[in-house]
C-alpha positions in Angstrom: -68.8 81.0 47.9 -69.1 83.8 45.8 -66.8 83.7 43.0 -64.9 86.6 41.3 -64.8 88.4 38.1 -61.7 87.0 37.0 -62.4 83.1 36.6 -65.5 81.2 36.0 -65.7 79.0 39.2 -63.9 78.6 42.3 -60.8 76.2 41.5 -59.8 72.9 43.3 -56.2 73.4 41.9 -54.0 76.3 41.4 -51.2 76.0 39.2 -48.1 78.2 39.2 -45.4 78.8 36.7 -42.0 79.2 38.3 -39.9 81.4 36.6 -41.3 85.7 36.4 -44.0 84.3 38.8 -43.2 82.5 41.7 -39.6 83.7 41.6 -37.8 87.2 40.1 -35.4 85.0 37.9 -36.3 86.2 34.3 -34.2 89.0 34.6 -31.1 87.3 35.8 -31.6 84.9 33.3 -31.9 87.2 30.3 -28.9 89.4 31.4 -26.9 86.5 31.2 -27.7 84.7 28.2 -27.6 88.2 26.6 -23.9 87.9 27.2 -22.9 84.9 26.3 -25.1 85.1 23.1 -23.1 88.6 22.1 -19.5 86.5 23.0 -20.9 84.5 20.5 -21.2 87.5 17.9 -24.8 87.4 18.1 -26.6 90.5 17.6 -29.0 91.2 20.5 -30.5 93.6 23.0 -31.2 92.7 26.6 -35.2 93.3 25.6 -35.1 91.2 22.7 -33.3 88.2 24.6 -36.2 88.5 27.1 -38.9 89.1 24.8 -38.0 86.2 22.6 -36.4 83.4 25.3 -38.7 83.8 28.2 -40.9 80.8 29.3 -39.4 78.5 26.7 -38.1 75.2 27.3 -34.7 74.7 27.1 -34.0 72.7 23.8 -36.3 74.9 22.2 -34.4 78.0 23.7 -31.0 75.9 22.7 -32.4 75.3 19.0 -33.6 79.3 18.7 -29.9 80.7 20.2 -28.4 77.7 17.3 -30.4 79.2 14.5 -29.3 82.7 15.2 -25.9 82.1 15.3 -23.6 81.9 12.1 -22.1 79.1 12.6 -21.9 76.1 14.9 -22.0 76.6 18.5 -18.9 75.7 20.1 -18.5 72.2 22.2 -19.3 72.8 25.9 -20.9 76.4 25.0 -24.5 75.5 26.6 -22.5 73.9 29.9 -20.9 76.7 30.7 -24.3 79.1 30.2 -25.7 76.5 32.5 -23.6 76.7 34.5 -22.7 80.6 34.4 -26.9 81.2 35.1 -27.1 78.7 37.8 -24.6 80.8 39.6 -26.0 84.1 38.9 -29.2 82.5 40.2 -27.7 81.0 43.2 -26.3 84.5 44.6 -29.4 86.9 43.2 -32.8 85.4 43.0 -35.8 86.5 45.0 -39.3 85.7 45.4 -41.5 88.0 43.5 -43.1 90.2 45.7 -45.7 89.3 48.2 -46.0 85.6 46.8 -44.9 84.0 50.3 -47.7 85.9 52.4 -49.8 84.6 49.6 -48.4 80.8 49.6 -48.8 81.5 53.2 -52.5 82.2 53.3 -53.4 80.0 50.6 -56.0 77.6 51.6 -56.6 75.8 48.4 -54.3 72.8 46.6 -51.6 74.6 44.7 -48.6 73.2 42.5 -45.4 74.4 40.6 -45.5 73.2 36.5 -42.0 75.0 35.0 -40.5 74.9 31.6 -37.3 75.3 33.3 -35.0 72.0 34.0 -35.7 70.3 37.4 -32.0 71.1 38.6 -33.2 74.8 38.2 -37.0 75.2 39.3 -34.6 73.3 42.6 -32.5 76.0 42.7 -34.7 79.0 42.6 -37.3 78.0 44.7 -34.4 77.1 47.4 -32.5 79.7 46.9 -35.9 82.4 47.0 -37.3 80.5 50.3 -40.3 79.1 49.1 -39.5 74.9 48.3 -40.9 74.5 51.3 -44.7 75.2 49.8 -44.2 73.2 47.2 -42.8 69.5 48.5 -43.6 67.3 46.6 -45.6 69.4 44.1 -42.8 70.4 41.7 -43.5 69.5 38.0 -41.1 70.2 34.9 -41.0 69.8 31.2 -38.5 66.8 31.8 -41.6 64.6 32.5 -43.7 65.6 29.4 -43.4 64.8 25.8 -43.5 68.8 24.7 -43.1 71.1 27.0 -45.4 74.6 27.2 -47.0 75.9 24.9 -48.1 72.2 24.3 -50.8 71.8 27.0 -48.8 68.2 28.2 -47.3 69.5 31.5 -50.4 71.1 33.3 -52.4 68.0 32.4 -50.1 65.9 33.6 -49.9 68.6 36.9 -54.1 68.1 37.2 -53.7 64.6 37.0 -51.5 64.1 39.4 -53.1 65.9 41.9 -56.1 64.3 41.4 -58.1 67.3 40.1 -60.1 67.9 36.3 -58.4 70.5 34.0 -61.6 72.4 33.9 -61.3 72.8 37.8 -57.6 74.1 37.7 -56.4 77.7 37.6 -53.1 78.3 36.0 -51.2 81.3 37.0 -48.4 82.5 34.3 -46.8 85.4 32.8 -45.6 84.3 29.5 -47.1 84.0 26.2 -46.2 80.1 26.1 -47.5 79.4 29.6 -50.8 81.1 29.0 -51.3 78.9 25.0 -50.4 76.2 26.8 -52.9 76.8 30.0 -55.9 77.8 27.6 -54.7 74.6 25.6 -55.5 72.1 28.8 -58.7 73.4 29.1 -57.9 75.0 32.3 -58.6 78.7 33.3 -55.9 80.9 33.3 -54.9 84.3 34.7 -51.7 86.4 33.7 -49.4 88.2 36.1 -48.2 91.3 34.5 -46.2 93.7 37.4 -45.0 96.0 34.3 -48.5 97.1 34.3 -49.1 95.9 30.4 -52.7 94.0 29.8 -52.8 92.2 26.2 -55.4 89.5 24.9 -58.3 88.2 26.1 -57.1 86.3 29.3 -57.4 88.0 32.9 -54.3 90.0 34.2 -53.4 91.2 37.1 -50.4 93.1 38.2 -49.6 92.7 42.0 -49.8 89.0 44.0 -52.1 91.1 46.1 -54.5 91.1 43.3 -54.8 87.2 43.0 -57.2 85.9 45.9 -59.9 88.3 44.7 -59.8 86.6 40.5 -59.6 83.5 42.3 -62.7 84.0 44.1 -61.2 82.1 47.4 -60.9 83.3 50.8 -57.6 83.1 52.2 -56.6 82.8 55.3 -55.9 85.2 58.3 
């Protein structure tokens, strides 16, 4: 098989992030924690909210929204944000554009790895229509010791499903997900639909553009 510009070899594993990749949740997210952190008092733009929180776990999210804040965070705060996204989430998330027709043809092993908490990664990917391509295959921060950018959670993704990092692809769009992809030993390639291209690691900008940097033929 002829292999493609964007990766080294054909993989045996394709790993996807979960959040701004498989499913359009980012935004939603950062809208509302961008609320609740200005009912706080803290001072904060809607860019900077996504810039800074996006792709992080959530203690280390928790512990950066603590440290801005001037003064304790109040008991029961970080339910009711839970709570408050996992609604938003419920009623608005979608899958990102053309990333079914893409699970769909997809004739190579693929996973989910997520930062995001298990309840969550659940949510989204039922709410969006796509748990059904990933039964089975859902890994989260929960079952690692550090979470991304630590490289913990795609090895243990490789490992159990049987394949050598060096013979995974990881798909992400976050700063964390790619350090932590890179930091596995795993190749990785960077969705970016807002058309930026930064660093040294492949990027493409429309699910359409994915079978051809992973040099496999997809299906009919």
């Amino acid at each position: 098989m002829k292999v493609s510009p964007g990766i080294a070899a054909s993989p045996e594993l394709v790993i996807f992030d979960c959040d701004g990749v498989l499913v359009d949740s980012e935004p939603i997210v950062a809208r509302v924690l961008t609320e609740w952190m200005r009912d706080l008092g803290v001072r904060i733009t809607y860019e900077e909210c996504a810039r800074e929180f996006v792709g992080l776990a959530q203690e280390v999210a928790a512990q950066r929204i603590t440290d801005r804040l001037d003064g304790e965070v109040p008991t029961g705060w970080f339910d009711g944000l839970t709570a408050a996204v996992d609604a938003a989430l419920r009623a608005q998330v979608r899958p990102v554009p053309g990333v079914a027709q893409l699970l769909e043809r997809l004739r190579v092993p693929f996973c989910v790895a997520s930062n995001g908490r298990p309840a969550k990664v659940d949510l989204t990917l039922s709410a969006s229509g796509l748990a059904r391509y990933f039964d089975g295959r859902i890994f989260t921060a929960s079952q690692v010791a550090r979470g991304k950018p630590a490289p913990d959670l795609f090895l243990l993704a490789a490992s159990r499903m049987g394949v050598q990092p060096e013979r995974c692809v990881v798909v992400e769009d976050s700063e964390a997900g790619v350090a932590a992809g890179l930091a596995a030993g795993m190749q990785v390639l960077r969705y970016a639909p807002d058309g930026s291209r930064t660093g040294s690691t492949e990027v493409f900008h429309s699910m359409d553009g994915l079978p051809p940097l992973l040099g496999l033929v997809t299906g009919g």
